[in-house]
Residue, then its C-alpha position, 0 to 999 in steps of 0.5 A: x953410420x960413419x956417413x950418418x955421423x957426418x952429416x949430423x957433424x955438419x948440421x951441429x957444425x961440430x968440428x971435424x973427427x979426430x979418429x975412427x971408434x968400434x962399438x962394444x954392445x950390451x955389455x954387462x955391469x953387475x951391481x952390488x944386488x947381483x943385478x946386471x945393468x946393460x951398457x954400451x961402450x964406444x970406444x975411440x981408435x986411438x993411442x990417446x984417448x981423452x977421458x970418459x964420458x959416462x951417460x945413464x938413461x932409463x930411455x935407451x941406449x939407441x937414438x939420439x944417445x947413440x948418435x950424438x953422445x956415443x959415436x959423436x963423441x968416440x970419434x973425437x977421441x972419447x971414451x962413451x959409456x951410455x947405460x940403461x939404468x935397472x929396469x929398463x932396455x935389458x937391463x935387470x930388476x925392477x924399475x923404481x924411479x930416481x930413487x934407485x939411481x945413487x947405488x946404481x950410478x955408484x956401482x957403475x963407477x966400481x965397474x968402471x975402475x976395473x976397466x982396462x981402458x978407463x985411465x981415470x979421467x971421468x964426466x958425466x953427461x946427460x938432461x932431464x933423467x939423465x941429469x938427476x943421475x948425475x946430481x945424485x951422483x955428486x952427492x959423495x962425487x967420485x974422485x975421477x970425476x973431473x966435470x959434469x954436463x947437466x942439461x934440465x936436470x932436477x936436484x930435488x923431485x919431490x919439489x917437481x912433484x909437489x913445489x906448489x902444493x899441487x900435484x904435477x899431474x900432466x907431467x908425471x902421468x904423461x911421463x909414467x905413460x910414456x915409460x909403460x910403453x917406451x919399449x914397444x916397437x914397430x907398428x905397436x909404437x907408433x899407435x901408442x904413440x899415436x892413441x898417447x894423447x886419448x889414452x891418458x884423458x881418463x887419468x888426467x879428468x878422472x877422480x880419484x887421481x890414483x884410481x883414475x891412472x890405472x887404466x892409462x898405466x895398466x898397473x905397470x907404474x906403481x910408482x905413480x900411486x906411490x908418489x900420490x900417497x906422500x903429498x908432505x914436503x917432510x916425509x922421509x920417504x921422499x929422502x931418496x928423491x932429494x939431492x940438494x946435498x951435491x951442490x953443497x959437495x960439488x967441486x969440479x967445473x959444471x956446464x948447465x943448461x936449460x930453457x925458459x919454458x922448462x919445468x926444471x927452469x928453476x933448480x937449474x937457476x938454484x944450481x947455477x946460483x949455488x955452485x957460483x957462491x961456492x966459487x965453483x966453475x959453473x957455466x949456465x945457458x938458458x935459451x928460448x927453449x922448452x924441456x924437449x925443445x933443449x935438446x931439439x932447437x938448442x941441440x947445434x948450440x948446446x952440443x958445440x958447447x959441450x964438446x968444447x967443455x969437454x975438451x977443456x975440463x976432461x981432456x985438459x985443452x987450452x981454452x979456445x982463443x974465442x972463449x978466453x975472457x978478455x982483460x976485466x971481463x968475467x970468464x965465459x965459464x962464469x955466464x949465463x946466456x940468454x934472449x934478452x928480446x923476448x917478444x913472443x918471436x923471442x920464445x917462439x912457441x918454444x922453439x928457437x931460431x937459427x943461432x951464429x955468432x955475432x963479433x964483439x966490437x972493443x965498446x960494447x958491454x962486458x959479454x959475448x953476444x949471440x943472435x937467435x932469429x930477430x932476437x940477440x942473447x946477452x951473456x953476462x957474468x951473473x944471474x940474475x943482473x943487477x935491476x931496479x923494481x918497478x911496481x904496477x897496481x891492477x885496477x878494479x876495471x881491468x887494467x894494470x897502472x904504475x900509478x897509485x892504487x885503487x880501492x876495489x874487489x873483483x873476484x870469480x867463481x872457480x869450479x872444480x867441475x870445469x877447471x880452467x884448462x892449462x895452456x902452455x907453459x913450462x911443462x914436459x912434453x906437449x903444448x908447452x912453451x909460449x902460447x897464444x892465452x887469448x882464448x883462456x882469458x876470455x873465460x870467466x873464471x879468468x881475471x886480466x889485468x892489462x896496462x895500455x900501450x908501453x911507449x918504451x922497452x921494458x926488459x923484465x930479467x930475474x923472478x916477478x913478484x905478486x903481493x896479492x891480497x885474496x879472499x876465499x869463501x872455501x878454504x880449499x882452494x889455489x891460486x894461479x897467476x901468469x904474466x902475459x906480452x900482449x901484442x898489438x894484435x892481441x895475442x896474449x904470449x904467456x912467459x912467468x907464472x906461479x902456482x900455490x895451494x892455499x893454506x886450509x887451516x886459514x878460515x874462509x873469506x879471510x883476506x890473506x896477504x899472499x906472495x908469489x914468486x913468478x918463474x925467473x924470466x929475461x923477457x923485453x916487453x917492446x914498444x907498443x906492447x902491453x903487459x898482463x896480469x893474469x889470476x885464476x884458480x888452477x891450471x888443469x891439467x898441468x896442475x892437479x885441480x883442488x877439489x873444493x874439499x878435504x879429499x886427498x891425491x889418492x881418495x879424493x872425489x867429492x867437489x865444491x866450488x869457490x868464490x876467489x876476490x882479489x883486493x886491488x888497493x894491498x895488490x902489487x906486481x913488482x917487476x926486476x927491470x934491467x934497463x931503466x923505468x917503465x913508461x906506459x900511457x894511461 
């Protein structure tokens, strides 16, 4: 192991062991119910350890917790604690998603202070899952908790779930299927692992959404149909999966981290935008990374970052000279990273180059920079930065001008029966992230709206905005759009989208003035490019499809299709434009 963490060492290019560590397994953490939670505690082999980092996970406390936040950790002079959460890895009780964690993640806490070893200094670590369980925990923060280090993790799982009106199906099927068989082992894991993809084909095409899971999850997910049975934003049952209220009551430094092509991109941007107008410490990093690809490409950059934090806020180090703010400049921990060239290399399907540090010279521009593959990251002092709009209009043809509208319709059919298929995109696990949509856009059912060749750079930075004018011959119905790179071969990179369910109770074939907030994006359209406009009627399956009728998550099966007409002249996209007007050739 001490080899194996070697070689990790170097490939993080982390610094270099402080001290040796031992290794205590299984022990138990008895919660308030008389339920014993299972943990395992790495301890550093020294006179003067630094604190403790508590991480809670439902995935295992093995690879890569182990590795990279057990003994990695130990050996710089840290007490770990890595938890397996109720339910799952030894761990007693039943499983209830998310909603269990706010007594569990307090109770953990009880134990801690009867530890001998525990001196008092705490954070708290972890991404995705892992995350929520610090959020929830901050809600009446601990008052050892000196920091917290939260990589793409939700405050509010309900707005995951259901945000868009729609429900969340790919990834909340995918990931209930994945726990179901997570603690399989040997050859039985890697056929499951293998099947994974034919297996949930039925609950992903299949009606109704509940009925149609339970041969996929075999009965061992009851959560899924539960979250089925609540689709209405005001439910109290939903009081539990909600944590908004940590942001309010948050005080100590909080490290942030999340990718462009993550589900969770915009509760971290919430996060981030919260905390700083409270004045709390907050640093943001957003690379060109997917929810999995965070901790996978962006895994050298994002632990560096995490131990030097670490040894700021829990430790109580002085900050690096290389993280210092220089004279005028914002502090580093009041900053946000990201890949301001955002050519389709700059997302890279979701995966990220090579990151080194570039050197500052005195002229340039507040911020530090870096460079990933081809592309440099800018790290500013806030987010989103300051921009001007830029308007474009789509015209009844097809194309996507900066000129004056023009009065039109153009419209498709969208049939529940045949969805139009998801492609990319800021989801969980599988084909995410930036994709190749030339072949979505040649469906009919897909409308592009496209600009001609740009003659200049154009950095789009923060959330775009549809003003779209729509009509709907069926009340039942969705609208999905995405913004698109085109290059000049072709391909169609896809890097914001928005999805929302129509309002029934508007009476059919009514003109509705609708506004969509695109995801918040920092992408440069390059010289030569252009950009496109997508419309359609669902994403499936990312999203759950509308039926056409009045069925619901749970019971719903009868279909009927809809006519969807845009009207172009009331239609806009407005972009955030970072760096001066747009300039396109008609």
């Amino acid at each position: 192991m001490r080899a194996a963490d070697r070689v990790l060492s170097r490939l993080l290019r982390l610094p270099p062991a402080r001290n040796d560590y031992t290794v205590e397994r299984g022990l138990r953490i008895t919660m308030r119910d008389g339920v014993d939670l299972r943990a395992d505690l790495y301890s550093p082999s020294t006179r003067e350890p630094r604190g403790t980092v508590l991480v809670r996970t439902p995935y295992g406390r093995g690879f890569p917790e182990s590795a990279l936040h057990g003994r990695m950790l130990a050996a710089r002079g840290y007490h770990a604690l890595i938890g397996s959460v109720r339910g799952t890895f030894g761990s007693g009780g039943a499983f209830e998603p998310i909603a269990q964690e706010t007594a569990d993640g307090r109770d953990t806490i009880a134990w801690l202070r009867e530890q001998a070893w525990f001196d008092g200094r705490l954070a708290t670590l972890g991404g995705s899952y892992l995350g929520w369980a610090q959020w929830t925990l901050l809600q009446d923060p601990p008052p050892e908790l000196r920091t917290a280090l939260v990589y793409v993790g939700p405050h509010d799982f309900r707005e995951a779930v259901f945000g868009t009106g729609s429900f969340t199906l790919g990834d909340f099927l995918t990931w209930s299927h994945t726990i179901v068989g997570q603690e399989a082992r040997g050859l039985r894991w890697i056929t499951d692992r293998a099947a994974a993809r034919r297996r949930l084909e039925p609950g992903l095409r299949g009606l109704p959404l509940a009925d149609a899971a339970e041969p996929v999850l075999r009965g061992r997910a009851p959560w899924y149909r539960t979250w089925l049975s609540h689709p209405e934003g005001d439910d109290p049952f939903w009081g539990a999966y909600r944590a908004g209220a940590a942001l309010e009551q948050v005080q100590v430094p909080v490290l942030l981290v999340s990718g462009w092509q993550d589900l969770f991109l915009e509760q971290t941007l919430i996060q981030y935008e919260r905390l700083r107008a409270r004045g709390i410490e907050v640093s943001l990093t957003v690379g060109p990374w997917t929810h999995v690809g965070t901790a996978v490409s962006g895994a050298m950059l994002v632990e560096k970052r995490a131990l030097a934090w670490l040894d700021r806020h829990l430790a109580g180090d002085a900050e690096p000279a290389e993280h210092a703010p220089a004279a005028g400049r914002a502090p580093a921990a009041d900053s946000i990273s990201a890949p301001a060239a955002g050519s389709t290399s700059a997302a890279g399907d979701g995966a990220a180059g090579r990151a080194s540090r570039v050197d500052e010279s005195p002229g340039e521009a507040p911020g530090r920079v870096y460079r990933t593959g081809e592309n440099r990251w800018h790290e500013m002092a806030v987010w989103p930065p300051a921009t001007a709009p830029a308007s474009f209009v789509p015209h009844p043809a097809g194309g996507l001008l900066a000129g004056d509208p023009v009065e039109g319709e153009i419209g498709f059919r969208y049939d529940p029966a045949d969805p139009t298929p998801s492609v990319g995109g800021r989801v969980l696990a599988g084909t995410a992230g930036v994709r190749n949509n030339r072949r979505l856009e040649a469906r009919p059912d897909v409308l592009t709206f496209t600009t001609a060749p740009l003659t200049a750079d154009l950095d789009v930075a923060g959330s775009p905005t549809l003003e779209l004018a729509l009509a709907v011959d069926n009340p039942y119905a969705d609208v999905f759009v995405r913004l698109c790179d085109v290059d000049p071969r072709g391909r169609s990179a896809n890097f914001s989208d928005a999805m929302l369910r129509l309002d029934p109770d508007v009476p059919a074939g009514e003109v509705q003035r609708l506004r969509l907030g695109l995801d918040g994006c920092f992408h440069r359209l390059v010289a030569g490019h252009r950009l496109r406009l997508q419309i359609s009627g669902g994403a499936h399956p990312r999203f759950s499809r509308n039926l056409g009728t009045d069925g619901t998550f749970i019971d719903g099966a009868k279909l009927a299709c809809s006519v969807h007409t845009v009207h172009t002249a009331p239609t806009r996209l407005v972009l955030p434009i970072s760096s001066g007007a747009p300039s396109t050739t008609r």
